[in-house]
KOLLUM-735983 format. One record per residue: residue in one letter; x negated, y, z negated of N, C-alpha, C, O, CB in turn. Coordinates in steps of 0.1 Angstrom, whole numbers, plus 2048, in hexadecimal, padded with zeros to 3 digits. Each point is the difference from the previous one (the first is absolute). Glycine has a CB too. Layout:
N
AXYZXYZXYZXYZXYZ/...
This chain:
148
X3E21153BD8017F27FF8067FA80D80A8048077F97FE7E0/X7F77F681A8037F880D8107F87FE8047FD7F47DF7FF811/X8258028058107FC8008007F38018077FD80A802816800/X7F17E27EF7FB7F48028117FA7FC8078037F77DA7FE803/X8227F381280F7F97F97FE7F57F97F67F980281680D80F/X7FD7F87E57FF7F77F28027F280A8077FE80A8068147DD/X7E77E480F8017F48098117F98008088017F87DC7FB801/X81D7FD8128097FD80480780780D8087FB8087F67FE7E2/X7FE81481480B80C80A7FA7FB80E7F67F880280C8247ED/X8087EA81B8047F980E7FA81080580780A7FE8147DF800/X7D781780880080B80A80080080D7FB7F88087FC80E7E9/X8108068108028008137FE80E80780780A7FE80C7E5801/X7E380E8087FC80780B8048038087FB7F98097FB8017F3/X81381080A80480180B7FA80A80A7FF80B7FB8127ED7F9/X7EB8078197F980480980C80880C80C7FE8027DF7EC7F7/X80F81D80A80980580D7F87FF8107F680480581580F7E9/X8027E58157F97FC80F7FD80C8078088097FE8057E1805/X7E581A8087FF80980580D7FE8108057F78067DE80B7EB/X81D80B80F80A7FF8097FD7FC80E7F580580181580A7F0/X7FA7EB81A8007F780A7FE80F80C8068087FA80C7DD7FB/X7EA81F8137FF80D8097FC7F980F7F77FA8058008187E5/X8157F381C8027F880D7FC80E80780680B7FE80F7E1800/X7E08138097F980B80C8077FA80D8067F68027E080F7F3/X81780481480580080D7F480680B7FD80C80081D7F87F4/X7E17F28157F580780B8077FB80E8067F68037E08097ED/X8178098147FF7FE8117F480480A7FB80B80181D7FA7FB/X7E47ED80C7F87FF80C80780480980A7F98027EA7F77F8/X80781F80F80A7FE80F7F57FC8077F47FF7FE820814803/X7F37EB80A7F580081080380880D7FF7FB80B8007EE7F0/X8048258037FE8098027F68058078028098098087F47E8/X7EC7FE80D7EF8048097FC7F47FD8077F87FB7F0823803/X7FA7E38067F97F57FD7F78077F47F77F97FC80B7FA81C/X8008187E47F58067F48037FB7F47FC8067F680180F812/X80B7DC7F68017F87F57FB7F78008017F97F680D80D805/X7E97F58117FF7F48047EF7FE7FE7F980380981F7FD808/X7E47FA7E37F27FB8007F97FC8057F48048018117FB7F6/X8027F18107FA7FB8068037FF80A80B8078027F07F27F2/X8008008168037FA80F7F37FA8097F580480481E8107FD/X7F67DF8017FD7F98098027F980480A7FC7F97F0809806/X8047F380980A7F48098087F57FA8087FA8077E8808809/X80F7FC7E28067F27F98048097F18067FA7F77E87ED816/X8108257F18058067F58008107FF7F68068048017E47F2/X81381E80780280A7FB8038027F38057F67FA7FF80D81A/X7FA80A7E38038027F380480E7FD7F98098057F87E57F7/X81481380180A8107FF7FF8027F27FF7F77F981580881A/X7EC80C7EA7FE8057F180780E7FC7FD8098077EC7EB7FB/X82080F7F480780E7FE8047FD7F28017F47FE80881381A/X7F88017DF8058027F48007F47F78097FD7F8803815813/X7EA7E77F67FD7F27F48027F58087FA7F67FD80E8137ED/X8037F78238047F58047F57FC8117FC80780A8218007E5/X7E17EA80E7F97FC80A8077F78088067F67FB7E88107F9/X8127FB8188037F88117FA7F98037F6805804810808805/X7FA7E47F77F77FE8098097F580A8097F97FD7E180C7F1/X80D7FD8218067F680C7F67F88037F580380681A80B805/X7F67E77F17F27F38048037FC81180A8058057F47EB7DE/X7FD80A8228037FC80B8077F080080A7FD8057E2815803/X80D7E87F18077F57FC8027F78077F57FC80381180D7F2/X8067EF8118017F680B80280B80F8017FC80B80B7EE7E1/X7F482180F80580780D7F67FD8107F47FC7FF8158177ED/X7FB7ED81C7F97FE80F7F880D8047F57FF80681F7F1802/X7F281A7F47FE8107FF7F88067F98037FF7F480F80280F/X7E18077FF7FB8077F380E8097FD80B8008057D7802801/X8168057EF80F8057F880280B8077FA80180B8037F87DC/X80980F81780680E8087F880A7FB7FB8027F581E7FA80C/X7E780A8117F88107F780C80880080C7FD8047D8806808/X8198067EE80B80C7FA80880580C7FA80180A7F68097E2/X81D7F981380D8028098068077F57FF7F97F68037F381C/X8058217ED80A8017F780C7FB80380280380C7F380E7ED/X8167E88027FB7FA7ED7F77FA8047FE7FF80C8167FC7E6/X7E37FE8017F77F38018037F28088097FA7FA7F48107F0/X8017F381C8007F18057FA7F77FA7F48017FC80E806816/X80A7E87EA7F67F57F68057F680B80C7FF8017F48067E1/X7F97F58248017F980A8037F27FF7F97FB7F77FA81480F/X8147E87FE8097F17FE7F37FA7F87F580680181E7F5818/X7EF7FC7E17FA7F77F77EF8057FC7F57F980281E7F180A/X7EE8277EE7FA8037F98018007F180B7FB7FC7F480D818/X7FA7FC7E28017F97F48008127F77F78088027F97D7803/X8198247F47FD8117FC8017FA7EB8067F67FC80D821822/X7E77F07DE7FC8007F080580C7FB7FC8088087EF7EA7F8/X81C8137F880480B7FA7FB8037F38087FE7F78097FE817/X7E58097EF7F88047F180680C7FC80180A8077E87ED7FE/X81C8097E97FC8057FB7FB8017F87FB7F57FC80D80D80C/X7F580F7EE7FA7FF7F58077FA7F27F98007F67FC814817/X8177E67F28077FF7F68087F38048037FC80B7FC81E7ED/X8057E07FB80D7F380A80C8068098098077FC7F57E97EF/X80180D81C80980380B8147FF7FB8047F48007E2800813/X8218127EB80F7FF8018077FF80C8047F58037FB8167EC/X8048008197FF7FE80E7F980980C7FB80B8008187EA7F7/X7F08018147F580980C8107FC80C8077F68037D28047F8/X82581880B80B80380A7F580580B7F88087FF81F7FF7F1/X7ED7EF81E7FC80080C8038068078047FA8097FB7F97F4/X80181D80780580680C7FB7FD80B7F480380481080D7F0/X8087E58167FA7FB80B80380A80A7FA7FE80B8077EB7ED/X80681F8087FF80B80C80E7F880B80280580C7DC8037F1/X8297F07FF80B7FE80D8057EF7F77F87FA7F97F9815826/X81A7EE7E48077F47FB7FC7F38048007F57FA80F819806/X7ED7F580D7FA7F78057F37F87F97FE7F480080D818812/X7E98007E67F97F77FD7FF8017F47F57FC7FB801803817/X8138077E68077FD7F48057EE8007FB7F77F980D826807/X8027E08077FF7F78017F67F08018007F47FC80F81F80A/X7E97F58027F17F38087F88027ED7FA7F67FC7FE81482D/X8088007D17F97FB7F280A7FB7FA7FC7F57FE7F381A800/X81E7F47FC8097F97F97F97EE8027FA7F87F981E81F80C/X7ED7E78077FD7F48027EF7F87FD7FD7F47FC818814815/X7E38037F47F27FA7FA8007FF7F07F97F77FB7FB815818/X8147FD7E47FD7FD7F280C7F67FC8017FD7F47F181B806/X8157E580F80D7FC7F58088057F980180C7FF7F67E9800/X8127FF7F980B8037F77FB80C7F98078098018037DF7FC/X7E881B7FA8008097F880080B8057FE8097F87FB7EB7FC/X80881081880481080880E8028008087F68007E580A812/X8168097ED80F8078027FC80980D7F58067FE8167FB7E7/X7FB80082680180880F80A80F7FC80B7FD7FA7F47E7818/X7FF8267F180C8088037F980A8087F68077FE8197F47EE/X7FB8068227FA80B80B7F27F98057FD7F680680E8227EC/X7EC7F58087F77FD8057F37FE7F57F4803801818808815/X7FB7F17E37F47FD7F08027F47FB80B7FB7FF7F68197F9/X7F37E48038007F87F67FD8057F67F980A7FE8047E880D/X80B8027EA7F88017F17FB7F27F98067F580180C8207FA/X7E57EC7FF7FC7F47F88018037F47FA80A7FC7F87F0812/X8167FE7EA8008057F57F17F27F48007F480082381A808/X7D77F77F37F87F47FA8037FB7EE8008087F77EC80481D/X8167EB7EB8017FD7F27F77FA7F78018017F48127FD813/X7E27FC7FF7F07FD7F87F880C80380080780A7FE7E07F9/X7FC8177F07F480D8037F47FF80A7F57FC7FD8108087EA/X7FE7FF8247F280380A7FF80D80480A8078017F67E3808/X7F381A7FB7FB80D8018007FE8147FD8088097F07FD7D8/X8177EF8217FE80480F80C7F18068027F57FA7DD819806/X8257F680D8087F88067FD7FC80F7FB8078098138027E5/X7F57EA8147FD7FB80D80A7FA80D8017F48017EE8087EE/X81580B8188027F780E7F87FD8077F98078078158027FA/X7F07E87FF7F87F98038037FE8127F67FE8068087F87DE/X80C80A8227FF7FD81080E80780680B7FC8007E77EB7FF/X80882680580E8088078087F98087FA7F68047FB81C7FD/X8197EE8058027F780D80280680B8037FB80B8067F67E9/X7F581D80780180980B7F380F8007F78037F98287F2806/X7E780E8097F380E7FC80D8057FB80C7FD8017DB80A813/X8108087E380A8067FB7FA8087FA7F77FD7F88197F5807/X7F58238077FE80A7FC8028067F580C8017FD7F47FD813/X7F98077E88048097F27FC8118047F98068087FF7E37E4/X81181B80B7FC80F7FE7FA8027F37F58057FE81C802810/X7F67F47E97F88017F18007F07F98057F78048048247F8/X7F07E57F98047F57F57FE8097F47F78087FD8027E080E/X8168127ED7FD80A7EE8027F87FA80A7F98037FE81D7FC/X7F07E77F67FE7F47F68028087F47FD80C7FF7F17E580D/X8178087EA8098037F37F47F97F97FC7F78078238097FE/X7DC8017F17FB7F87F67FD8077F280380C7FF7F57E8813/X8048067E78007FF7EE7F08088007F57FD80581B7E57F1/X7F48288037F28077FE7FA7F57F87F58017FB81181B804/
């Protein structure tokens, strides 16, 4: 017999939220064997789900060819994709100095220390934008945190 409740009765359903799973990838720039694309107004880098890209943008400069670290050249435009909404993405700029020159391109929402940024993100996007560097500025890696 089926467990049918007597009219009137109050039923409740309760569900269990699936649980939230924060992954962790890192892009280095290391070689150029991450690097998809290239050419004079755009590069695109690719490693473990997460995608790079350097527009050229208002810059005067095609974009940089490969130098280790990476070079992103003054008022170039870089997109940070991932596969999942993003939590945060840490900048290894390789020296304080251009730790600094990005702090300042993204703003208040960076925190600076040494020679790293962090972005921390609070809406759900699968990708993030600095829209006009004010400086060039080298990386060694980027590691992006996001929500499986």
């Amino acid at each position: 017999e089926a467990n049918i409740p007597s009219e009137g009765a109050q039923v409740v359903v309760t569900t269990e939220a699936a649980p939230v799973v924060e992954l962790t990838a890192t892009i280095t720039f290391d070689n150029k064997s991450k690097r998809t694309n290239f050419t004079t107004s755009q590069q695109v880098w690719k490693e473990n789900g997460i995608v790079v890209t350097n527009d050229k943008a208002s810059s005067t400069n095609a974009v940089a060819n490969y130098v280790k670290p990476a070079r992103f050249y003054a008022n170039t435009k870089i997109t940070v994709e991932a596969p999942g909404n993003i939590v945060s993405i840490e900048f290894d700029c390789n020296s304080s100095s251009y730790a600094t020159a990005l702090k300042k391109s993204i703003g208040n929402s960076a925190t600076a220390s040494s020679d790293k940024v962090t972005v921390t993100l609070t809406d759900e996007m699968t990708s993030f934008v600095i829209e006009k560097l004010s400086a060039q500025v080298r990386m060694d890696s980027i590691t992006v945190t996001y929500l499986e």
